[in-house]
N, C-alpha and C positions, 0 to 999 in steps of 0.2 A: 390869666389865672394859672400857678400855680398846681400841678397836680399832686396825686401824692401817692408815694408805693403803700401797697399793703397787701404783703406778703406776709402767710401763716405761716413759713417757711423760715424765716427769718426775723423773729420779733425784733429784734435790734434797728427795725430799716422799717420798721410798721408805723406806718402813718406821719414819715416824714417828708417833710418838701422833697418836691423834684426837682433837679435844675433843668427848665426849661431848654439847656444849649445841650443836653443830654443828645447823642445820635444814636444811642444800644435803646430808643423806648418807641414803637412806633404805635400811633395813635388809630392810625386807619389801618386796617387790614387791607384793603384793596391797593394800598401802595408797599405791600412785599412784594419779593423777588417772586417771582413766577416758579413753581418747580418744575421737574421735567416732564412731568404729565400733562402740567398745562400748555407746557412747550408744545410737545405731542400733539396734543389736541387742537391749538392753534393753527400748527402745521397742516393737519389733515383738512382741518374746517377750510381753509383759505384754498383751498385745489391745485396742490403744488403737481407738477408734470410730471415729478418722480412714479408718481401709482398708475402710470398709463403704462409703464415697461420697468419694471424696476430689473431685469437682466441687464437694462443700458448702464446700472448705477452699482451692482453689485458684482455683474459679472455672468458669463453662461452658467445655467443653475446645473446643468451637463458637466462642466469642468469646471477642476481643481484651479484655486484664483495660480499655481504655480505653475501652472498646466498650460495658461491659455499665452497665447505668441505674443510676444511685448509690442507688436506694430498693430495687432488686435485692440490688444489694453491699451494703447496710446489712444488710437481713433474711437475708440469706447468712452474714451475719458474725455474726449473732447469734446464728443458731440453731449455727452452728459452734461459739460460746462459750459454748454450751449444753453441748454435746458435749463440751469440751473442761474444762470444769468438775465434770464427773462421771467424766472418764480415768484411771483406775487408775496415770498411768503417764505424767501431766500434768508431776513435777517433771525428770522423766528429758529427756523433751520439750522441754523448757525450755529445760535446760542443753544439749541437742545444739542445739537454737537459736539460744542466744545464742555456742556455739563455729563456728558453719557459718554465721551471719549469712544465712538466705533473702534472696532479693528479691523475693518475692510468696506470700502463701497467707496461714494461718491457724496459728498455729505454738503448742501451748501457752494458746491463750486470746488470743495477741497476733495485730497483724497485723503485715506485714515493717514499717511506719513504724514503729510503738509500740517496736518490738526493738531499731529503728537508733536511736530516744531514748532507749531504758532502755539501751544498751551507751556511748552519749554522753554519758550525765549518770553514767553508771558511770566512764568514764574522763575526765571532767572533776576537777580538782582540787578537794578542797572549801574553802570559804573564810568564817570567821565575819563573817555579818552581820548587820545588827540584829535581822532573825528569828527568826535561831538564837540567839540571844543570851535567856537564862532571866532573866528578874528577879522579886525578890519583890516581890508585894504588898503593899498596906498590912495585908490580913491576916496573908499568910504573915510579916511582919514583924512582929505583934503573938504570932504564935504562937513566933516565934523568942523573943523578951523572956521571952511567959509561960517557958517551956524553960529561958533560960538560956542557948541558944547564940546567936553573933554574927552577924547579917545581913550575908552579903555582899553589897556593891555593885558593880556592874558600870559 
């Protein structure tokens, strides 16, 4: 069946067919996106290891994050993504991470840099380059003949 908008907003659009193959109309409320409160709260509900010591994940509450010795921060960080690799409650994490952009700690396994390049190269455009670019082999090309189907070239 058919729904249909009606919007007092918009009389023009009041009370006409919807098209079912619509993806901007969601029916259920329980199948939107989560916002970051729910994040949050998922996070905490689930007993992530981060609230047992969050110094391990942020840093000595004593010193400046510029302050503290990069072989300090390194073993900090590590043993953090130790922790954070075994979190019940890692992917939840994640995603209120990369929606809330920290600018310091241990978030998920990443630190606030890795986040700010995984959300960078997420919103970079992508672009075929020779890389990406698949070609067959002189194998995969003799295995295409034995087959029967046509080698594409690139």
């Amino acid at each position: 069946m058919l729904g249909t908008i009606a919007s007092a907003e918009d009389p023009l659009f009041r009370d006409q067919p919807m098209d079912p193959r619509r993806t901007d109309v969601v029916e259920d409320v329980s199948k939107l996106p989560p916002t970051p409160r729910d994040l949050r709260d998922a996070v905490l509900a689930g007993d992530p290891g981060c609230v047992f010591d969050p110094e391990l994940f942020t840093g000595p509450a004593d010193i400046e994050p510029e302050d503290e010795l990069a072989e300090d921060r390194e073993a900090r960080i590590a043993v953090a993504r130790e922790v954070c690799a075994a979190c019940p409650v890692r992917l939840a994490c994640l995603a209120y991470t990369l929606w809330t952009r920290p600018a310091d700690g241990v978030w998920a396994g990443f630190t606030a840099e890795e986040i700010a390049a995984l959300l960078a190269a997420a919103l970079r455009p992508a672009s075929a380059t020779p890389s990406t670019v698949v070609r067959l082999s002189t194998v995969g090309r003799r295995r295409s003949r034995q087959s029967g189907l046509t080698p594409v070239s690139c």
